[in-house]
Structure formats: C-alpha cells, structure tokens
N, C-alpha and C positions, 0 to 999 in steps of 0.2 A: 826321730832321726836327729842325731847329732851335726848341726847345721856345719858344713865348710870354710874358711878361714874367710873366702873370699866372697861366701854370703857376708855371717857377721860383720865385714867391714864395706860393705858393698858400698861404693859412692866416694872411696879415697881418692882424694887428687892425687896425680905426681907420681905416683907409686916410688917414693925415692926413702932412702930408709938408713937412720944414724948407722954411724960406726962408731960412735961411742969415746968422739974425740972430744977435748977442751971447747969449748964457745969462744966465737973472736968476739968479746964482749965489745961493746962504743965504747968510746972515752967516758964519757957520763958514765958512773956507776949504778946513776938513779934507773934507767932504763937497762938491760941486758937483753943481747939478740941473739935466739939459736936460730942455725941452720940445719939443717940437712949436710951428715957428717961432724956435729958438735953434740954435745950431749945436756940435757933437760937438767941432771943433776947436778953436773956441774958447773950452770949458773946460779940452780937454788946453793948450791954449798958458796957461791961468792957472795952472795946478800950481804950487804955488810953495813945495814940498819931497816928500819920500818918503811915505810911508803915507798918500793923497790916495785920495780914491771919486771918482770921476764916477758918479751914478744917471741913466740915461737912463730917463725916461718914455715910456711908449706911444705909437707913429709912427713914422711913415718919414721918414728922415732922408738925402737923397741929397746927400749928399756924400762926398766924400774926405778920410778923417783920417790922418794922420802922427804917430805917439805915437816923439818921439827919442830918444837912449838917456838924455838928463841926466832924465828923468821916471823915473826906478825906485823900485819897489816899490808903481806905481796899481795902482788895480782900479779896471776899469769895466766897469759890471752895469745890468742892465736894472732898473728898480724892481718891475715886475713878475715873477714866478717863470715866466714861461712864456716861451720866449725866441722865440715869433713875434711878440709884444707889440711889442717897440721892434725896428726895422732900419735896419739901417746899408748903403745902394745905391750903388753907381755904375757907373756903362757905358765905361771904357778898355779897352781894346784892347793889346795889345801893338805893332800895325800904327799907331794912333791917333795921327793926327799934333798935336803940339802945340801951341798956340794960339801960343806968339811964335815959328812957324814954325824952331824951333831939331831939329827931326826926330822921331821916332815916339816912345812913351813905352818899348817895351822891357819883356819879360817883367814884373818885377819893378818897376818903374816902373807897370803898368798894375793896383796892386792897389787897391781900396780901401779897406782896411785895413794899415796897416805898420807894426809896432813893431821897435823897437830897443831898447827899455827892459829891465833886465835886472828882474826879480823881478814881473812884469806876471801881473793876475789878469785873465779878462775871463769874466762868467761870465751865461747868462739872456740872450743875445741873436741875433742875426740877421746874420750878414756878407756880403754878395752883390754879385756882379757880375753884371748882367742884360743881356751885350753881346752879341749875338745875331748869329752867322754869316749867316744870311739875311735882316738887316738891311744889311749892310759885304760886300758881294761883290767889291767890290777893292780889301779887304784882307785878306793871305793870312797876315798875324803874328795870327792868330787866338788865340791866348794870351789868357784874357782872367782874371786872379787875384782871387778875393777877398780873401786875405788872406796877406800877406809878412811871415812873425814871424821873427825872429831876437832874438838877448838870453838870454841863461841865466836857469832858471828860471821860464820864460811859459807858463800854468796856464792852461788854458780849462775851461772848465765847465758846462757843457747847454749850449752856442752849438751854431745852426743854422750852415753855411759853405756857400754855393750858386752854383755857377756852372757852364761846363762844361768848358772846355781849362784845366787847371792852376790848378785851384780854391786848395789849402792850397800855396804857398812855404813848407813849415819847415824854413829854412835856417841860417845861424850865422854871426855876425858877421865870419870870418874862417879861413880853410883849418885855419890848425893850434887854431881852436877848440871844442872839443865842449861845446857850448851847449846844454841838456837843456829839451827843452818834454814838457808832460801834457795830454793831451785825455783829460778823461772824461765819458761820456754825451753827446756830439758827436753832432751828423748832420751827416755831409761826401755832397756830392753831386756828382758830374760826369758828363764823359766820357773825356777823352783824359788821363791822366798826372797825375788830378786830384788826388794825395797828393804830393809831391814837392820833392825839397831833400837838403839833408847832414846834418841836423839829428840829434840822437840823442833822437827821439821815441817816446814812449809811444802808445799808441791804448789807454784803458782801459774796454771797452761801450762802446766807438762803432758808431754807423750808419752805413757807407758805403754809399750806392745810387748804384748807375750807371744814367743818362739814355738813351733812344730815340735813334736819330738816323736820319737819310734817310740812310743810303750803303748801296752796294750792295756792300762790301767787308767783311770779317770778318779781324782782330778788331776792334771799333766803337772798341773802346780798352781802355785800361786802369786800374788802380786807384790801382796805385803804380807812383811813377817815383826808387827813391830814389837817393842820388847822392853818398853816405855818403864822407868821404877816409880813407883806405886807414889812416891812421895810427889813425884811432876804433874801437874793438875792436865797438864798437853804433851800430848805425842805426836802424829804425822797429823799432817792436813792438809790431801790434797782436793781444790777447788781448781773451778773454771778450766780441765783440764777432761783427754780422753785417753778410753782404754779402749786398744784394739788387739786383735788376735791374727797369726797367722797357720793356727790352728781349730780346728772344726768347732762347729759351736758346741755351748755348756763345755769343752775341755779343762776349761782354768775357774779357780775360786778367785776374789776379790780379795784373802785376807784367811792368814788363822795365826793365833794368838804365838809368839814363841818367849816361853817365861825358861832360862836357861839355865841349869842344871846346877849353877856357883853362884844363882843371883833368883832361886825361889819364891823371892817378894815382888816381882817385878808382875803389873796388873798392866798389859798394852793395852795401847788405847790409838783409836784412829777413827778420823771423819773424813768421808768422802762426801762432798758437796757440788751442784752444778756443774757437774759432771758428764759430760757423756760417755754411755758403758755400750761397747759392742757388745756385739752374738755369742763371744767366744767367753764372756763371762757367765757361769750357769745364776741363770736367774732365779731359780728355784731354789738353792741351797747353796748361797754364793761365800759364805764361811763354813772352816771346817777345824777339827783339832788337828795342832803338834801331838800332844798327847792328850789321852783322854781324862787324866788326872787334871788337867786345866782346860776345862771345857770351854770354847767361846764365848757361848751365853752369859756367862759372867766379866765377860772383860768389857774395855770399853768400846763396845763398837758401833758407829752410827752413822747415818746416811741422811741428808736432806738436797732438797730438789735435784735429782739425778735426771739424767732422760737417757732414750735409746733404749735397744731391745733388749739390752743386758741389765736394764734397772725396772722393768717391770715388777709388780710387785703381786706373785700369784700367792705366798705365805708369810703374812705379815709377820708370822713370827720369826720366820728367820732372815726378817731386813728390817732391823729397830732403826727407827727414824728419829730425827729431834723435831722437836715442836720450834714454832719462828722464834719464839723466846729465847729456848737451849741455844738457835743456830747464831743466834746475835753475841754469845758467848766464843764461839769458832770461826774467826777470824784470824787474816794476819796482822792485827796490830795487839790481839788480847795473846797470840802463843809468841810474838815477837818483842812485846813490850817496846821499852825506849829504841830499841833498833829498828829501822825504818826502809829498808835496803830499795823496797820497792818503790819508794817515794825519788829514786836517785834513775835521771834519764838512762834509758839505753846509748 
C-alpha cells in the first residue's frame, strides 16, 4: 500500500506552506532567512560568495530547489533544532512529464533537492518527495527522489529524507570522481533502492526504515542500491546505525548490486557494520540481484559486528563478513580521508 501524504510526513509542525515568494533576506548577506511564504530557491540563487547560511524557518515549503556547484561551501539549516520544523516537498516523478512538453523528468531530474555544490552543510531539516504510486497509475517511471547530492564534501546533519522508490541519489559529479558525502543522525526512509548512487558515502547513526507496501511479492525492496565505479577502493558505509521495518518480517533485502546500463564497469561495494538490523530484514538471503547478469556474490559486499534479529547468521554464505583486520580498513577516516566532518561539534 502506497503510504498517504500525511503518513510520509507525519510529525510536520505548523502545517504552513511557501507560496513561492522572494525571501525578506537580513541585511547581512552572509546569513539569508526564509520564511513561510518566501521561497528556498530563491535565497540559494542570491548566494553571492562561499561560507553563506540559508536559516530556513518553520514550514513547509513545496518546492523544488537546485543549489549548483558555483554555490560551495553553504549551509542550509533549519532555524529550528528539530528537523520536522521546516520541509522542503515536492511530488516529481521520474515518469512526470514536463510542463513545456520536452519529455519525462528522469530519475535524477525528479528530485527535490539537488546539490552540486562541493563543501555543502545541510543540517536540522526535512527533504521529501510525497509522489505516490497510487496517485499516477500510468506512470510506471515510478522513481520518485528526494534528494540528488553530488559535490565533494556534502555533510547532512539530523535531516529527515522521505519518499519511497529511490529516496537518497548519493552520487558524484563524474565517473572517474570519488566525491565523499557524511550522513549523520539521518532518517532515510523508503521502499525500493532507497540508498543509492556511486558516491563514497558515510552513513554515521543513521535511521533507515523501510515502508509497507500493497504487493503481493517478496522482497518489497531494498535498502541499498549502491553503484560504486570499480576504480573507488569505497562506496557506502553505513555503522553504528539501525534498520527497521514498518512491514512484516523477512519483507525487505539489505542490498543488491545496481551496475547501470551506461556505466557496465561499476563493481558496488558496501559495508554495513555495528549495526542494528530489525525483523523486517530477511536474514536468510538478505541480498539479491538487479540483474542476474551481475550477480551479488561478486560485488563488494560485507558485514561485520551487526546485531538484532535481522543480522543473524543461519547461511554464512550469503552474509560475507570481514575479518577485524578487513574491518579496520572501513572506517570513516580511511572512505573520508583529509575530511573530517565528524570531528566538527554538533
């Protein structure tokens, strides 16, 4: 079952929502302040050098912002410390066709959030796509992203990200680029592949829950879909963080490889570590193939000190572990190198 707008956003304060006006920015140009009835984008289009804030106030803000890469080094933070306070909504589609009829917007096209910006902090907010499957029944590009980060060094920070077919793009600006993003204290939520990109990402205590759905098919989906190129020694790694489910147990895999159709070389690769894995992850065959022509077993996929009843281990072959040696290699200072994001107070 295709969740309700007011599920997926369950917990919004204010319920007060942009019209999609100018921002009364401060005088300071270093700080910019949206409210409720000012618009997200067009404080990012006044940026008008490096180390700039956007403070977004309390509300929902349904639009579409595009932060491009000449904007580096913003942060934009919710004014509030609770990051259901301010939301950032919009309802594209991957199927969605374009208003000047020039064709559909395409995975990555249908997010509503997109940064390019390399050193990008976003931290204390709400990211969402609320495009609902049994809204658009013919349209079958059901993709629908909240948020397409690429740019080296792009830091999130208690953000909520909600939607449900391919929630997080953390991808990278360019094949032979390994572009380093940090999620910490996240709630990432989906269904189908809702982690996913080439990105050499961190997951640090994040929350990933996976969604209900009406089918009658198992697995309902997956968590991760990473898509790592073969040359990147690191792709995701999420530790110290949990998986929970708000569907039935064994529904959801933990992981299957997506090597994509314009990019053949790409080997994912992903460790999940100290982790706790609920019920709703099938423990017994907790990866599976995109296709069968790139079988999991051969990618890079691995697991050490997990706990919870979704990291039991009843077929050793299909939960490859690292040894404590491998695991001292997967870290976030060895996929983060000189960047240090974590070392900087909340």
């Amino acid at each position: 079952m295709s969740l309700p707008r007011r599920t997926l956003l369950a917990g919004i304060a204010g319920g007060l929502t942009a019209t999609g006006t100018a921002p009364a920015f401060a005088h300071s140009r270093r700080v910019l302040h949206v409210r409720p009835g000012d618009s997200v984008q067009a404080a990012v289009d006044a940026v008008d050098g490096p180390g700039r804030t956007i403070l977004v106030h309390p509300g929902t803000y349904r639009e579409v912002v595009n932060i491009p890469a000449d904007k580096g080094e913003l942060t934009l933070r919710g004014a509030s410390r609770d990051p259901r306070a301010a939301v950032i909504v919009f309802d594209n589609a991957n199927g969605t066709p374009k208003p000047d009829g020039s064709g559909t917007y395409g995975t990555a096209g249908s997010a509503t959030f997109t940064s390019a910006a390399p050193g990008l902090t976003v931290r204390d907010l709400t990211l969402a796509n609320d495009w609902l499957r049994a809204d658009h029944p013919d349209i079958t590009g059901t993709q629908a992203v909240a948020a397409y980060v690429t740019g080296d060094r792009s830091h999130f920070e208690k953000v909520r990200l909600l939607a449900h077919q391919d929630t997080l793009f953390a991808d990278t600006t360019a094949l032979d680029a390994f572009d380093r993003q940090y999620y910490r204290h996240c709630h990432i939520e989906g269904d189908v592949d809702f982690v996913f990109g080439r990105a050499r990402a961190v997951f640090d205590a994040c929350h990933f829950h996976t969604l209900q759905r009406d089918v009658a098919f198992t697995p309902k989906g997956m968590v991760f879909a990473p898509a790592t190129a073969r040359a990147n020694p690191y792709g995701f790694l999420a530790l110290r963080g949990r998986i929970t489910s708000g569907a039935e147990d064994a529904a959801y895999k933990i992981a299957r490889p997506w090597v994509p159709s314009y990019e053949t070389t790409a080997w994912p690769s992903l460790v999940v570590r100290d982790t706790w894995i609920g019920p709703g992850i099938d423990a017994v065959a907790p990866y599976t193939n995109m296709r069968d022509a790139y079988p999991w077993q051969t990618m890079r996929f691995r697991e050490y000190a997990n706990s919870g009843p979704g990291a039991v281990v009843p077929v050793p072959e299909n939960r490859p572990q690292l040894t404590a040696e491998e695991a001292a290699t997967h870290t976030r200072r060895t996929y983060l190198g000189d960047w240090r994001p974590y070392e900087r107070r909340p």
